[in-house]
N, CA and C of each residue as an Amber inpcrd file, in Angstrom:
protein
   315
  69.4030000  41.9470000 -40.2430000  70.2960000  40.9110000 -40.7110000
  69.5590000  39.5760000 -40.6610000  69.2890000  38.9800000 -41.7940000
  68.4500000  37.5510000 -41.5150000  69.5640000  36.6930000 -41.7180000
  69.2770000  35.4150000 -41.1990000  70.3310000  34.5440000 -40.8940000
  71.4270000  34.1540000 -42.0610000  70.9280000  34.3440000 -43.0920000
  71.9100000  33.2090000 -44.7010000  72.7990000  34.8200000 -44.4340000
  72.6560000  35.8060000 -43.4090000  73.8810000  36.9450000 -43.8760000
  75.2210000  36.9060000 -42.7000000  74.6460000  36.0800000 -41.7040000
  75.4260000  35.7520000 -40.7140000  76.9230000  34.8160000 -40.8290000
  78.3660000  35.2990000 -40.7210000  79.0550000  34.6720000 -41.2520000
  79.7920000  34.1060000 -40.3690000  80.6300000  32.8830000 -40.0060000
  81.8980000  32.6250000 -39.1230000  82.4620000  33.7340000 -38.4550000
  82.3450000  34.8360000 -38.9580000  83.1380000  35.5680000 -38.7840000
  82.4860000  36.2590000 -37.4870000  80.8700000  36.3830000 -37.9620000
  80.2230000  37.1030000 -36.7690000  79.9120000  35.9540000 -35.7400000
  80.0880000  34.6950000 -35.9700000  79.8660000  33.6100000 -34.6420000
  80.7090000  33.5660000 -33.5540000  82.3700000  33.9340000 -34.3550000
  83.5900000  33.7660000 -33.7240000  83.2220000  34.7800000 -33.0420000
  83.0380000  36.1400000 -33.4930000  83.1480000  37.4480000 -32.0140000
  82.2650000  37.0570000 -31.1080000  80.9790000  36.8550000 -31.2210000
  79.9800000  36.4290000 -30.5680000  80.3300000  35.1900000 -29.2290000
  81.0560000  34.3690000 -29.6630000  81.3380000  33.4380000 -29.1920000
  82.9120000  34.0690000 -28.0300000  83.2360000  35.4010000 -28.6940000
  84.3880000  35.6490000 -28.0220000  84.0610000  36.5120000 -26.7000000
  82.8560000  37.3050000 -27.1710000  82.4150000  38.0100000 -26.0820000
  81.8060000  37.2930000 -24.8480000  81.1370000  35.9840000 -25.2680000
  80.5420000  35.3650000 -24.5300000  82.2360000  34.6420000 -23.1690000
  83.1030000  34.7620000 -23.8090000  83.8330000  33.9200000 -22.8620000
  84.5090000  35.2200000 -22.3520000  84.5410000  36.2590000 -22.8040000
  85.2500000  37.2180000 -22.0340000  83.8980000  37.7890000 -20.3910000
  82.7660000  37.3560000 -21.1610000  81.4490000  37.3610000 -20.0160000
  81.5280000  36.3590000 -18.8090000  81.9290000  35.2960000 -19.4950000
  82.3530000  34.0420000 -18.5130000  83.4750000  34.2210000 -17.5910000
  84.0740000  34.4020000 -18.1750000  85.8280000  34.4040000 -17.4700000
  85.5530000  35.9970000 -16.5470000  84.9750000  36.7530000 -16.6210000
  84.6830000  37.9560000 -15.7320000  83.6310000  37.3060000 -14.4140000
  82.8040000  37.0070000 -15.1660000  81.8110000  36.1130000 -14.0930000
  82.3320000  35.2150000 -12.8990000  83.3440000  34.6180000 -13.5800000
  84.0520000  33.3190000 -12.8080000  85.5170000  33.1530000 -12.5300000
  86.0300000  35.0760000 -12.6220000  87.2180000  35.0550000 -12.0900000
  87.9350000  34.7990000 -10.5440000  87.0330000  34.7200000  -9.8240000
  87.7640000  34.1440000  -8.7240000  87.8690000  32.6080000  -8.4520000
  86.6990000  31.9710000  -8.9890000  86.9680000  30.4820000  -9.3520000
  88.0410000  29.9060000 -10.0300000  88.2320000  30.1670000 -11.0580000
  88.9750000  30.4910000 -12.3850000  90.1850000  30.5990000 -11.2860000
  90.5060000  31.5920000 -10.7310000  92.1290000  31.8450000  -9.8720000
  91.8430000  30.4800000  -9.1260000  90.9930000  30.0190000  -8.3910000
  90.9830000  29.5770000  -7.2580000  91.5510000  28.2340000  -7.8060000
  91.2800000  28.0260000  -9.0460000  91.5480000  26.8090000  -9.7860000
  93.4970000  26.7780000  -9.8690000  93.8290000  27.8560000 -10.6940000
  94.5840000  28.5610000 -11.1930000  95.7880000  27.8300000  -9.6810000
  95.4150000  28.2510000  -8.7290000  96.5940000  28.2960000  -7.2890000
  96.3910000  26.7580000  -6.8400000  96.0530000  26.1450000  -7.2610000
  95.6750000  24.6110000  -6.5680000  96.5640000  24.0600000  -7.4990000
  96.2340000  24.0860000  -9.2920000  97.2460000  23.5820000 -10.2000000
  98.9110000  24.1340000  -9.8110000  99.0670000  25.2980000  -9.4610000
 100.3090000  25.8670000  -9.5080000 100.9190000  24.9670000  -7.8310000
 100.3320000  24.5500000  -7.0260000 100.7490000  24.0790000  -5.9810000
 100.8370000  22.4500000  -6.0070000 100.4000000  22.0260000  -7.1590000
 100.7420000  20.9100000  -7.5560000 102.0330000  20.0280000  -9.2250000
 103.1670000  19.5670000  -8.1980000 103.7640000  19.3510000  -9.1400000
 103.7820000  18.3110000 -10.6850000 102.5900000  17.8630000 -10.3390000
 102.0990000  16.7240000 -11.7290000 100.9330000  17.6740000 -11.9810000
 100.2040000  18.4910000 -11.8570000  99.4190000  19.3200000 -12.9680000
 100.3750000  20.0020000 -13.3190000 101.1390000  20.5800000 -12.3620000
 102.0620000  21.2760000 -13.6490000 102.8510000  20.8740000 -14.9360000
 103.3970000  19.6440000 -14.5720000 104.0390000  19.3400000 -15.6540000
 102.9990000  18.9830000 -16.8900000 102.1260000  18.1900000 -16.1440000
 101.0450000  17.8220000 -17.3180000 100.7660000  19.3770000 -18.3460000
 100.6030000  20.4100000 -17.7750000 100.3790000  21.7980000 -18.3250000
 101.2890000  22.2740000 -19.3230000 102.6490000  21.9780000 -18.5720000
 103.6160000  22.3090000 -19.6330000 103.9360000  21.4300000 -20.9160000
 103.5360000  20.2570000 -20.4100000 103.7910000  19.1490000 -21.4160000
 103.2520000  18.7400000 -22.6100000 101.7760000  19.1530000 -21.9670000
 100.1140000  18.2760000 -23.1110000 100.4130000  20.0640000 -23.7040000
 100.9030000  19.7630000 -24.9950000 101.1440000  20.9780000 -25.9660000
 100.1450000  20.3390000 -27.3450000  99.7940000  19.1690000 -27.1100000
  99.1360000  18.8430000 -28.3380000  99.9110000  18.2380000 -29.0840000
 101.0780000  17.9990000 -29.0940000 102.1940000  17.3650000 -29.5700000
 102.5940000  15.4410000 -29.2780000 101.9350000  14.8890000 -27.7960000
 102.5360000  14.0490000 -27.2260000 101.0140000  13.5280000 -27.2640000
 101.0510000  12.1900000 -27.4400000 100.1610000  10.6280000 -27.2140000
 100.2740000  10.8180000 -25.9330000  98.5290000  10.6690000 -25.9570000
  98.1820000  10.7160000 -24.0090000  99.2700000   9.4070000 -23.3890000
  99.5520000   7.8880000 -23.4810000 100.2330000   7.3170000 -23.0200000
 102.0100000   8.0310000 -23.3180000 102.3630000   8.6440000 -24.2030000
 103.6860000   9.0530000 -24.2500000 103.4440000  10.6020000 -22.8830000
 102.2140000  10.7730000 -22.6730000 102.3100000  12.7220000 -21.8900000
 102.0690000  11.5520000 -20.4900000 101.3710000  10.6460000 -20.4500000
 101.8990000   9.9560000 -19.0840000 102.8140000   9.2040000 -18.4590000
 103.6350000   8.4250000 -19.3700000 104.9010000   8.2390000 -19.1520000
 105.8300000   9.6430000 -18.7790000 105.7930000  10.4890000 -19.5910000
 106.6850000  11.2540000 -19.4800000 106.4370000  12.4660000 -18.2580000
 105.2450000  12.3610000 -17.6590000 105.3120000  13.3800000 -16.8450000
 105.6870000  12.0430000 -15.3800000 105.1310000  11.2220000 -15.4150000
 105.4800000   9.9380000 -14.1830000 107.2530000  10.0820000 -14.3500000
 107.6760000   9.9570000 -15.3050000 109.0840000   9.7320000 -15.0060000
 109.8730000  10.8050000 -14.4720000 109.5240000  12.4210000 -14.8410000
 109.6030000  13.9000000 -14.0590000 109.5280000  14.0310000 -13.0930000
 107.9280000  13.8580000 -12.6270000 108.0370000  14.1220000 -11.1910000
 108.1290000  12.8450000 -10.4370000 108.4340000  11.6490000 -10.7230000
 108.9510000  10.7160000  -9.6030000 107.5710000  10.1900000  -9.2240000
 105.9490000  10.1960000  -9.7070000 105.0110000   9.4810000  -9.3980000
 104.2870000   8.6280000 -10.2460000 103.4110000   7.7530000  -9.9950000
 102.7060000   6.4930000 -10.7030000 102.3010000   7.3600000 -11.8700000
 102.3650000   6.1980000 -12.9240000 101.1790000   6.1990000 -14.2510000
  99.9300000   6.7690000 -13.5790000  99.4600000   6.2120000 -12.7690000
  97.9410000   5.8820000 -12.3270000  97.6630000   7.3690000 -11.7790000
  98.4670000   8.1220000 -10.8550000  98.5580000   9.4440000 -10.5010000
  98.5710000  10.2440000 -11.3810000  99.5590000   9.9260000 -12.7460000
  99.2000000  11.2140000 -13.6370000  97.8620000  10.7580000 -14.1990000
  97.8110000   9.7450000 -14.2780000  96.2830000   9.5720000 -15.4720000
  94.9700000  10.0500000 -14.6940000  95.2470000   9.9470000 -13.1510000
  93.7910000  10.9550000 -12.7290000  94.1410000  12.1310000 -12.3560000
  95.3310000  12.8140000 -12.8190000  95.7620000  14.1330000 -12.6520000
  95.1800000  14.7940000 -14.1610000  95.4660000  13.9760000 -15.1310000
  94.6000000  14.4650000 -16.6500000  93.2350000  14.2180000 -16.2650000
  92.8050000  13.6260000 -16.0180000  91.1340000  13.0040000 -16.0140000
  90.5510000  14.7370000 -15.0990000  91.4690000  14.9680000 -13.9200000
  91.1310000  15.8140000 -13.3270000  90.9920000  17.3520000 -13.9000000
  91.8720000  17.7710000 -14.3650000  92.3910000  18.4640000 -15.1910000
  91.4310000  19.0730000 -16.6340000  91.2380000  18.0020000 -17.1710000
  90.3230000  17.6510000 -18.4960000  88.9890000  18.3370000 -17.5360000
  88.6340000  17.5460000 -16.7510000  87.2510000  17.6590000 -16.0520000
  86.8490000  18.9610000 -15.6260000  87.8960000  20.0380000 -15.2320000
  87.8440000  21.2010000 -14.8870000  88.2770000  22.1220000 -16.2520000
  88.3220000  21.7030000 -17.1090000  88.1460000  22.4790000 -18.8720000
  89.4950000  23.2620000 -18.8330000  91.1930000  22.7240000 -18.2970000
  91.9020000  23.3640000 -18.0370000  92.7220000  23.3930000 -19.4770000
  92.8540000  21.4720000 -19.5300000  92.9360000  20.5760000 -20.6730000
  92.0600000  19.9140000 -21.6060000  92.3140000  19.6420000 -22.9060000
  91.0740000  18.9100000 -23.5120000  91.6820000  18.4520000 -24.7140000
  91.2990000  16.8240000 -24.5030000  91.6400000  15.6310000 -25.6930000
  91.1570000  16.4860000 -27.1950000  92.5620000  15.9990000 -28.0500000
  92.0030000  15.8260000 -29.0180000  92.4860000  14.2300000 -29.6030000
  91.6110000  14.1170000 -30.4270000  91.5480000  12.5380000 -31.0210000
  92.1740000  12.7450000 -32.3280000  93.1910000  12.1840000 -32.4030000
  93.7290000  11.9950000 -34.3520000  93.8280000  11.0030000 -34.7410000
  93.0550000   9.8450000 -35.5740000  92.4780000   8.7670000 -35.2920000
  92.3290000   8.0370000 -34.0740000  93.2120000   6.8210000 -33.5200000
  92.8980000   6.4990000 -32.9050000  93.2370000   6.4390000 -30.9840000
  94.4790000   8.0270000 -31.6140000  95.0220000   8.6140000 -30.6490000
  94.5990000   9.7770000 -29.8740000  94.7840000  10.4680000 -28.4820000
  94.3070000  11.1210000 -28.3570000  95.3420000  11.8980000 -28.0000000
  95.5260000  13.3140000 -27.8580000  96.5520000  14.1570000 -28.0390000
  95.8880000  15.5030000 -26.8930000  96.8440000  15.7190000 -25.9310000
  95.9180000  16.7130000 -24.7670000  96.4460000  18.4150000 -25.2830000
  96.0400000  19.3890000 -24.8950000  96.4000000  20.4460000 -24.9870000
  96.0330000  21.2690000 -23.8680000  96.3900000  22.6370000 -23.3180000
  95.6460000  23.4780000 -22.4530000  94.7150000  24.3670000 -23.0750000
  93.3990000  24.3040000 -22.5990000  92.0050000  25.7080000 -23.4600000
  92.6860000  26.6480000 -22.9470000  91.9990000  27.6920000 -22.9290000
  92.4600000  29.1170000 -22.7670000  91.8950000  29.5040000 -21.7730000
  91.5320000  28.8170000 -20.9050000  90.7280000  29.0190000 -19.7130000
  91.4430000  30.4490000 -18.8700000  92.6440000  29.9410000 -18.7800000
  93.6110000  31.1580000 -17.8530000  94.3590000  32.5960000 -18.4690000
  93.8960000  32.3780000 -20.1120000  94.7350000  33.4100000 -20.9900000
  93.6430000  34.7640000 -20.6570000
């Protein structure tokens, strides 16, 4: 197979096997992550919330006003979050919009 025959199609599996390699590799991390978020009540909401739907300032208002803590607490609860590849910005112009990867699926 020389490369001009290689299609999306074969990058995507390639790319799928590689994370099913990862996520086997780094399943007890991966949990260990997994029970720290679940024992915290502002990652959680942030989890349920950042659907990709909500303006990072509208997903921090709205999770501060839920669980009863600062702006400033949720915004390094995302920063945290983001940082451990749980969540990840997307930008639609000049907004940014959070979602959860598939880290835990």
């Amino acid at each position: 197979m020389t490369n001009e025959e290689v299609t999306l199609k074969d990058v995507v599996d390639r790319l799928d096997q590689l994370i099913v390699l990862w996520k086997l590799t780094h399943q007890e991390m991966i949990e260990k992550v997994r029970k720290e978020i679940e024992k915290d009540l502002v990652s959680m909401k942030i989890l349920e919330l950042a659907d990709g739907t909500k303006e990072y300032t509208v997903l921090v208002e709205e999770v501060a006003k839920v669980t009863g803590k600062s702006t400033r607490t949720v915004k390094g609860r995302i920063s945290e979050l983001a940082g451990k590849g749980v969540i990840r910005g997307i930008r639609k112009g000049g907004k940014v919009y959070y979602q959860p990867t598939s880290i835990f699926d």
